[in-house]
C-alpha positions in Angstrom: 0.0 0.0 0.0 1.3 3.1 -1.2 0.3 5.8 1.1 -0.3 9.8 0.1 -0.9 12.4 3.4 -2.5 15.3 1.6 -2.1 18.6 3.7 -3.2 22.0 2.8 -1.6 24.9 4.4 -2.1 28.9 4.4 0.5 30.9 6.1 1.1 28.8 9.1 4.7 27.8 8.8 5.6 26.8 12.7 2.4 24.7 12.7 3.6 22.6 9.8 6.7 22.1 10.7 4.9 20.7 13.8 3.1 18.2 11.6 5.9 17.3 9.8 8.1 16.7 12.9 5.5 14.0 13.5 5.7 12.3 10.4 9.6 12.2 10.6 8.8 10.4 13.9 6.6 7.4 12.6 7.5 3.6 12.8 5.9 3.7 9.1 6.7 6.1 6.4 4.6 7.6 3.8 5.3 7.3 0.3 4.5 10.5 -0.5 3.5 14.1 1.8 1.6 16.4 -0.9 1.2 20.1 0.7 -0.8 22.3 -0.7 0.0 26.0 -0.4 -3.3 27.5 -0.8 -1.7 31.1 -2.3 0.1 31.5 1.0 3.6 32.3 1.8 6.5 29.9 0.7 7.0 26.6 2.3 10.0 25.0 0.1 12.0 25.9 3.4 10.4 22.4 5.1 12.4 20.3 2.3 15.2 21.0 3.4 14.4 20.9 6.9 12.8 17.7 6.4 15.0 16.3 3.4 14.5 12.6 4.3 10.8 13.1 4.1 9.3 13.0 0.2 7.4 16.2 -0.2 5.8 17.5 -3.1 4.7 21.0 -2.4 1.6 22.2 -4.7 1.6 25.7 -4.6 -1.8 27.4 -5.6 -1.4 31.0 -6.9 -4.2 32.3 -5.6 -6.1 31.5 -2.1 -8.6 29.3 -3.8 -10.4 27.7 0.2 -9.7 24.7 1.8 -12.2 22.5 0.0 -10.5 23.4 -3.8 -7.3 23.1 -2.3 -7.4 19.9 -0.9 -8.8 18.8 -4.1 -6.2 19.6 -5.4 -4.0 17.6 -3.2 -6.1 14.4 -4.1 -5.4 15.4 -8.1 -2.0 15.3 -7.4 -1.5 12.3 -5.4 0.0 9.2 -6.9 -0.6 6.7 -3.9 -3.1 3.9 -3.1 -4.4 5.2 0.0 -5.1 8.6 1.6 -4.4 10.3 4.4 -5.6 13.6 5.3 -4.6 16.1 8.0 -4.9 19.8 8.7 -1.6 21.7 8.8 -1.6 22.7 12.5 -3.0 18.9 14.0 0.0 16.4 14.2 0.4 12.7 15.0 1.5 10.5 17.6 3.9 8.0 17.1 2.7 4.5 15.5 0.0 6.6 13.9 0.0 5.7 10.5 1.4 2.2 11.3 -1.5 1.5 13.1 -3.9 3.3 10.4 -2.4 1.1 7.3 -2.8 -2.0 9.3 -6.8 -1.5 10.2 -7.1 -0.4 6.2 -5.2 -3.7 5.5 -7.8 -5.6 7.5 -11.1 -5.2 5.4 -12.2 -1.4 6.0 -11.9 0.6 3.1 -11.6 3.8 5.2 -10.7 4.2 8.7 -10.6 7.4 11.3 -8.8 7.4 14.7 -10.4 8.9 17.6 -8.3 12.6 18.6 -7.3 14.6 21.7 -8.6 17.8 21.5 -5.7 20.3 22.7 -5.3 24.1 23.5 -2.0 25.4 22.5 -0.1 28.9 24.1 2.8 29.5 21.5 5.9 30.7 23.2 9.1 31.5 20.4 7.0 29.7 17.7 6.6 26.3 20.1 2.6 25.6 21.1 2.3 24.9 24.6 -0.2 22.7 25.6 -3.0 24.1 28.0 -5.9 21.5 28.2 -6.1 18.6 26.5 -9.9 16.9 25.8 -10.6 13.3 25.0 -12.7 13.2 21.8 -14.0 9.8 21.0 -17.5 8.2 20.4 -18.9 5.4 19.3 -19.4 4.7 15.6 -22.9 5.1 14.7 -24.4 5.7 10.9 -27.8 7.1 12.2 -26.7 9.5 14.6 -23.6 10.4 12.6 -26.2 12.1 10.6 -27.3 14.2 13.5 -23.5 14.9 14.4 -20.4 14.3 13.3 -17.6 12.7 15.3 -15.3 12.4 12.2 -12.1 14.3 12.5 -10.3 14.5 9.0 -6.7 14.4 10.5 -5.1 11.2 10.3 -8.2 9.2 8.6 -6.5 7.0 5.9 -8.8 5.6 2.7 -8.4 3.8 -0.9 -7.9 6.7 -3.5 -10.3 4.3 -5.5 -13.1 5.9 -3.2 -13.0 9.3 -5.0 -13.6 7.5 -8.2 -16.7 6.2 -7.2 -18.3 9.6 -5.2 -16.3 11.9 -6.1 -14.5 14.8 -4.8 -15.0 17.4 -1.9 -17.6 19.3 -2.2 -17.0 23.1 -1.9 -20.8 23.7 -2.0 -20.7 22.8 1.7 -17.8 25.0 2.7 -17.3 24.3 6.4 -19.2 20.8 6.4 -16.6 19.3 3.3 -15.7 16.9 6.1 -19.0 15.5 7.0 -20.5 15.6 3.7 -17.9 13.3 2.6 -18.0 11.0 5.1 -21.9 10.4 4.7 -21.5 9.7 1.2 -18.5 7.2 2.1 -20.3 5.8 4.5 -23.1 5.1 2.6 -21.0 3.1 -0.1 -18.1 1.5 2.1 -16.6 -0.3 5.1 -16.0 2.6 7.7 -13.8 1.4 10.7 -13.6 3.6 13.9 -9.9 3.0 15.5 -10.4 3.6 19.4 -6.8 5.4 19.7 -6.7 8.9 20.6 -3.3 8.8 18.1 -4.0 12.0 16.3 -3.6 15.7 18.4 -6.6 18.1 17.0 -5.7 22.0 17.8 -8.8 23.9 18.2 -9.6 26.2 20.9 -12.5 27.5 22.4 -11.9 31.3 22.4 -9.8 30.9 19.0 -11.4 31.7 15.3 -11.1 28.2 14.3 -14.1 28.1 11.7 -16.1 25.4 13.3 -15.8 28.1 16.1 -17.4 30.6 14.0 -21.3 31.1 13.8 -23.0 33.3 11.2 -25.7 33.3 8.3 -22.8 32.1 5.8 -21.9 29.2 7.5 -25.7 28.7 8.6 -26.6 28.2 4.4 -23.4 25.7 4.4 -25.5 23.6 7.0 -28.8 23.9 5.2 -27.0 22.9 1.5 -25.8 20.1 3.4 -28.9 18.8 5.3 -31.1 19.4 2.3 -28.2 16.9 0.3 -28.4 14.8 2.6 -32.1 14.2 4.0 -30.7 15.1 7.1 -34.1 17.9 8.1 -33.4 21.2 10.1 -30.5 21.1 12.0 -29.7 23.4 14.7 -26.2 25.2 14.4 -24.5 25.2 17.8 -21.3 25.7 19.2 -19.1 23.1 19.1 -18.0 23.0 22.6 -22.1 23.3 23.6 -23.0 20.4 21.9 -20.5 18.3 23.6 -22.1 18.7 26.2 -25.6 17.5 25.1 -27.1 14.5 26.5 -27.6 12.5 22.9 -24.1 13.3 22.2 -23.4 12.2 26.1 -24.4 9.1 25.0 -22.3 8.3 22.8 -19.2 8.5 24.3 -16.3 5.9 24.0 -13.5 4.6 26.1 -10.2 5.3 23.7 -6.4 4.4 24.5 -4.4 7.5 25.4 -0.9 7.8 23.8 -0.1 10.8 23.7 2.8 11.9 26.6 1.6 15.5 26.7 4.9 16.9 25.7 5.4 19.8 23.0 6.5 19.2 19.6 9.6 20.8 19.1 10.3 21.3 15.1 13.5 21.9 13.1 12.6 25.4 12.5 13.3 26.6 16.0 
């Protein structure tokens, strides 16, 4: 299995190098790392940084979005198998290992369960401030109430797009779980109960699933009416977490994460 990690980046250099110290720290390599410079500044600094590590930088000249970008990425990959992440999440070590053998074993796409972690940056290192467990059962029906998928670190067959498709930008902020309702709909989906992949998002930050306004409210409703998934409220994040439904459907996970800073080879 020939393995692609698809990463789109804008302007967040330190972070990347973060994600990339990661990778140079796995027990199983990737055949290839696509970044995707989404008409940001220059990040052909990180191969030479990271020369053992085969990256391919796609750089966009304009600031196209997220959604077109990492389409872009999935264009340009040559491998078998996927695996996405955001430019400022990272993985623990035996991450992808672990994600190739459960791919290897049947499922035709497979997500990890994720810590949730606030970060303080201090001369470009992120500090860790809290760190939340974020891992539920695997459930098709309520998945189309809520989403527990986190992009970062899932790993699928290429094949896949063939048959659905690509990301759809028509959803904007909801690219994630659009896609994984029409994958789940189609193929084996395999939930792996390691927290193995560390999500950044904060609760006073602008992260977009952060954000609320009549824009990304539209998003929701393109999605829901795609879907059949009725009139869904749009929430905070961090409030819905705290919902009894969503209660529910927590999940024990294995912790292996040791807490500690990434400290890249740009500082």
């Amino acid at each position: 299995m020939r393995i692609s990690i698809v990463i789109v980046t804008y302007n967040r250099l330190y972070a990347l190098a973060d994600l990339l110290e990661s990778i140079s720290g796995q027990t199983r390599m990737p055949e290839e790392i696509i970044i995707v410079n989404d008409g940001g500044e220059s990040v052909d600094s990180l191969k030479e940084f990271y020369h053992e590590l085969p990256i391919k930088v796609v750089d966009l000249r304009e600031n196209c979005g997220h959604v077109h970008a990492r389409n872009a990425g999935i264009e340009a990959a040559s491998g078998d198998a996927i695996m996405l992440s955001d430019d400022d999440d990272y993985f623990t070590p035996g991450h992808i290992e672990r994600m190739a053998g459960e791919l290897s074993d049947g499922a035709q796409f497979v997500y990890s369960d994720v810590e949730i972690v606030t970060f303080e940056e201090e001369n470009h290192v992120r500090l860790p401030v809290s760190r939340r467990l974020f891992a539920y059962t695997y459930d098709p029906d309520e998945m189309r109430r809520f989403s527990t998928y986190v992009p970062s670190g899932s790993l699928y067959l290429k094949s896949i797009h063939s048959e659905i498709g690509y990301f759809d930008p028509e959803v904007h902020n909801y690219w994630d779980w659009d896609f994984f309702l029409r994958v789940s709909e189609a193929f084996s989906v395999k939930r792996v109960p390691v927290a193995s992949v560390i999500y950044a998002f904060s609760a006073g930050g602008s992260h977009q699933s952060f954000s609320l306004n009549k824009k990304r409210q539209s998003f929701l409703e393109v999605l829901c009416e795609k879907h059949g998934l009725g009139k869904l409220p749009q929430k905070n994040f961090f409030v819905l977490l705290e919902e009894p439904e969503l209660k529910k459907r927590e999940a024990e996970s294995r912790i292996v994460w040791d807490g500690r800073p990434i400290r890249s080879r740009l500082v």
